[in-house]
N, C-alpha and C positions, 0 to 999 in steps of 0.2 A: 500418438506420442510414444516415444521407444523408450523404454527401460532397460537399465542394464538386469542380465540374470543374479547377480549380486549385488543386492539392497543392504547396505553396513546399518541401516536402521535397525533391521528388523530386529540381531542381537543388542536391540537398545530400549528396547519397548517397555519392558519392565526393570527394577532393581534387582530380582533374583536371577534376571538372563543377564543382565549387567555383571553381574556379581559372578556368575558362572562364568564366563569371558576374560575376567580382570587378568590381566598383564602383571601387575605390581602390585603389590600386596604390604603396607606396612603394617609390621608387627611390634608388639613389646621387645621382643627378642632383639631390634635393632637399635633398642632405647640406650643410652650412658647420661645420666644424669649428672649436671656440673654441684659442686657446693663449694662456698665457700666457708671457712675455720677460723675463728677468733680465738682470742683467748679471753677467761672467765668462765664464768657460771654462767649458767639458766638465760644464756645471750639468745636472742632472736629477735634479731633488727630488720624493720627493712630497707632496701637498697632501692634507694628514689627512682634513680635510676634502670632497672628491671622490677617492675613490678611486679607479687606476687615472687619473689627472692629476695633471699637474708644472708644476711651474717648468724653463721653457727655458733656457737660454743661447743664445745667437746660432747656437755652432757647433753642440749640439746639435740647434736646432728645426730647421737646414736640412736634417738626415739624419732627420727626424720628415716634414717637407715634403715630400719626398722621398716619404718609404711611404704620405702622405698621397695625391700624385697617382695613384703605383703604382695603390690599391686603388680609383681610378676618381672619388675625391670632388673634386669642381671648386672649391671654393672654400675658405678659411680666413679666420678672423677674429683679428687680433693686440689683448691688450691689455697693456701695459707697466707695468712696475715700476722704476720712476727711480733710481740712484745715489743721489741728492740729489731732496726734493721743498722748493715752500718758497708762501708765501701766493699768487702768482699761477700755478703748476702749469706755472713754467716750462719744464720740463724735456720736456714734452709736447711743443712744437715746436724745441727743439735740433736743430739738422743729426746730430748725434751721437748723440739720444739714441737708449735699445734700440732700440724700435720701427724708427725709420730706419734700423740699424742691420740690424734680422733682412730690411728688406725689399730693401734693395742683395743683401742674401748669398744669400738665396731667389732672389735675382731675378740671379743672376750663374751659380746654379746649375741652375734651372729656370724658363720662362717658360710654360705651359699648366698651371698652377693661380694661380686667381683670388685675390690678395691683398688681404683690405677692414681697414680699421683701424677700429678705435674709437674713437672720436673725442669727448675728455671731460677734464674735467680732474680728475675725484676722485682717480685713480689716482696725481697728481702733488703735488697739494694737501698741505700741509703739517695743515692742518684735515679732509682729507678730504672737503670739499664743491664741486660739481660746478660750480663758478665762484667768481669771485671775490667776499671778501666787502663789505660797506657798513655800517654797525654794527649787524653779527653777522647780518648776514641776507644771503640770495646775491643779486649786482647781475645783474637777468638783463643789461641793455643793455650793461652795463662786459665782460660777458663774452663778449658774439656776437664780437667781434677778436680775444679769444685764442682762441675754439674757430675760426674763422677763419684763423688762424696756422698751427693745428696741423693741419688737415686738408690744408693750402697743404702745409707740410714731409712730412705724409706721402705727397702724391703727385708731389710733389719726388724723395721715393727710390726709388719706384716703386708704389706702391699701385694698384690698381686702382678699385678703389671707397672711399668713407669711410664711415662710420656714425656720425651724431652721435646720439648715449646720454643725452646732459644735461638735457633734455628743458625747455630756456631758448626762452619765446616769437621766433622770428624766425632761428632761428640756421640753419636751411633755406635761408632766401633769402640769409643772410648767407655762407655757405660756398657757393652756387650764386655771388653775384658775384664770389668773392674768386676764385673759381676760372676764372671764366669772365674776367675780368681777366686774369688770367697765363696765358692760351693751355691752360686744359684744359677746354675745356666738354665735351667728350667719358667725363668720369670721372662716372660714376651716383653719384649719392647713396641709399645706404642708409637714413633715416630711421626711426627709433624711436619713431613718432610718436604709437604710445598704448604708453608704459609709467607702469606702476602703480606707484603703492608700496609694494612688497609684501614680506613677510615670507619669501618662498621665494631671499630671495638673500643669506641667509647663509652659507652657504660659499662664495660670490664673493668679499664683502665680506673675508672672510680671504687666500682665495688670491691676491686684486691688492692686499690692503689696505690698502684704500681705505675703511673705515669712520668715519664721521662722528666729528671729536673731540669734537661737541658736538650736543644738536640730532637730527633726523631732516631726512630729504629731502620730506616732504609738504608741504611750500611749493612743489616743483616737479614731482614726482612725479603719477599722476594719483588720485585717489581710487578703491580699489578697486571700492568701490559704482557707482558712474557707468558707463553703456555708452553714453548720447546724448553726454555729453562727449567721449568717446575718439570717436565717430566725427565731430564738428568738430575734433579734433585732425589726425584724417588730413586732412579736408577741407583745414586751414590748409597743413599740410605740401605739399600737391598741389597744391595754391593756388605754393608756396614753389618749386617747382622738384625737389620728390622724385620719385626714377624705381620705387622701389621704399619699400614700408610696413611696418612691423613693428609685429606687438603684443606685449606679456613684460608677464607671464609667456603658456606657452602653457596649460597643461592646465587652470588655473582659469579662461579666459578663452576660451573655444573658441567661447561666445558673440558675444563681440566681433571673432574669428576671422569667425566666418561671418557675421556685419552688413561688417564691411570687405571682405568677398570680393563681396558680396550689392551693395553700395552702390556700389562703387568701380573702374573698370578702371583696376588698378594688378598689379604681380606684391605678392603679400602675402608676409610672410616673419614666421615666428612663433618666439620663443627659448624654449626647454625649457632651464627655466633652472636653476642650480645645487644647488638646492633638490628640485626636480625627480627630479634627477638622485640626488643624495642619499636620496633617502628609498628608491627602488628599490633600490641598492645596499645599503643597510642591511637593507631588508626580504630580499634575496634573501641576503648573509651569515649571515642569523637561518636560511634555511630557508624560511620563511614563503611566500616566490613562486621562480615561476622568471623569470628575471632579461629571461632574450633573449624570453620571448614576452610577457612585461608589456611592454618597451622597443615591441616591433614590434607592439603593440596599441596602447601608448599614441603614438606617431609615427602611426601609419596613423589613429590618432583626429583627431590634429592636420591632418594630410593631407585626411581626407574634408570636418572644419571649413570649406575652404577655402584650408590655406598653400600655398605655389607650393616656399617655402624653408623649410626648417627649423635653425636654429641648434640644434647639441645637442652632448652633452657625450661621450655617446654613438655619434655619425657612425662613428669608426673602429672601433668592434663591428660599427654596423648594417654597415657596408660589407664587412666579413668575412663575415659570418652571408650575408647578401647572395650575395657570389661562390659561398661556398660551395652556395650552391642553384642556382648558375646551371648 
């Protein structure tokens, strides 16, 4: 019987030749962990829909922040749930509101983890759609100064980076000059610059809700089908003044993952999105998987893709499971 002189077993035989071999490697370092911000006191709710995540409250998230840096993950991502929302989402660039709120307290408590915001109006909108409307349809140009506004107030309170989410033609260069205007050209912009519109984000849509009161978002959203489009989205964005790119969802889109890594010197940053997230959890309550090596397959999937970053819902497991091997 003939063999070949190169047997791909034989680096397989154990886990330390395995490990000595490895291709992709996820670390902490690729972690950004999402939260979300209420308003109140001593709030920590949970959100039915992603298990294992809550609703913050200001004074809770900063002792969350807190176990956040502890276990080594460098960044977080805030999105807010308003007092009051109403037809322009004004409540997004309040001096007061949450958001501004958790990032003074985080930031009075701890300064060596990375604070980025989301930067969007659904969250605040009274109609739930991610700008303001013109009849009955979203104005992208009426909206680039209030997404404008709100990335300005949040690094007013201390944010580190912004991420605009809304996915409105020009709103890149419009938050690079508004910023670079008021003396912070130094604040990266996170841009979300191919997201789809996609069906895996409904239990976001609950836990910020922020769900359409009429309507869907594929007027602004990107077509799931499309992958030459999504990669002239990032173009425009990099074009716009983005220092970092993102695709969402991650796990259907791993495709377009590796054209933006392939096409583009940018750091890529990919969100495993709530959906995502949801369906492992469900799956591994049933029995059916085990939870942590689906997570750490499907992350080091997203990782080999080409992400630099990963947004996940998940970050504070992996970063346990993580130490724990170390």
């Amino acid at each position: 019987m003939y063999f070949p002189d190169y047997r791909p077993r034989r680096l397989r035989r154990t886990e330390t030749l395995r490990r000595m071999v490895r291709e992709t490697v996820l670390s902490v370092d690729d972690l950004i962990q999402p939260f979300f911000v209420v308003p109140g006191t001593g709030v920590q709710e949970a959100i039915s829909s992603l298990p294992g995540q809550f609703h913050w409250s200001v004074d809770k998230l900063v002792e969350e922040a807190v176990a956040i840096r502890d276990l080594g993950i460098p960044a977080v991502i805030l999105f807010g749930l308003p007092e009051a929302k109403d037809e322009t989402g004004s409540a997004g660039q309040a001096e007061d509101g949450v958001v501004q709120r958790a990032l003074r307290a985080i930031k009075k408590r701890i300064n060596d983890l990375v604070l980025i915001t989301d930067v969007c109006l659904c969250e605040y909108t009274s109609h739930g759609h991610c700008g303001v409307l013109k009849d009955g349809e979203v104005d992208n140009d009426a909206t680039l100064e209030l997404l404008a506004q709100q990335a300005l107030s949040h690094v007013q309170a201390g944010a580190d980076m912004v991420a605009p989410s809304d996915m409105m033609d020009g709103r890149v260069a419009e938050i690079r000059q508004v910023l670079d205007d008021h003396g912070f050209s130094h604040i990266p912009i996170m841009s979300y610059a191919a997201k789809f519109a996609s069906s895996f984000y409904g239990p976001f849509r609950e836990a910020a809700q922020s769900t359409p009161a009429f309507g869907d978002r594929r007027g602004y959203q990107m077509d799931p089908a499309n992958g030459r489009e999504a990669l002239r989205e990032v173009a425009l964005d990099i074009e716009e003044g983005a220092d970092i790119v993102m695709v969402k969802p991650a796990l259907p889109f791993l495709d377009i993952i590796s054209q933006v890594r392939q096409e583009f010197d940018r750091p890529v940053a990919a969100y495993h999105v709530s959906g995502e997230y949801a369906m492992i959890k469900a799956a591994a309550e049933k029995g059916w998987l085990d939870e942590k090596a689906v997570v750490m397959e499907a992350l080091t999937g997203v990782k080999r893709a080409g992400a630099d970053l990963i947004l996940t819902y998940f970050a504070k497991d992996v970063a346990t499971w993580l130490k724990g091997a170390s």
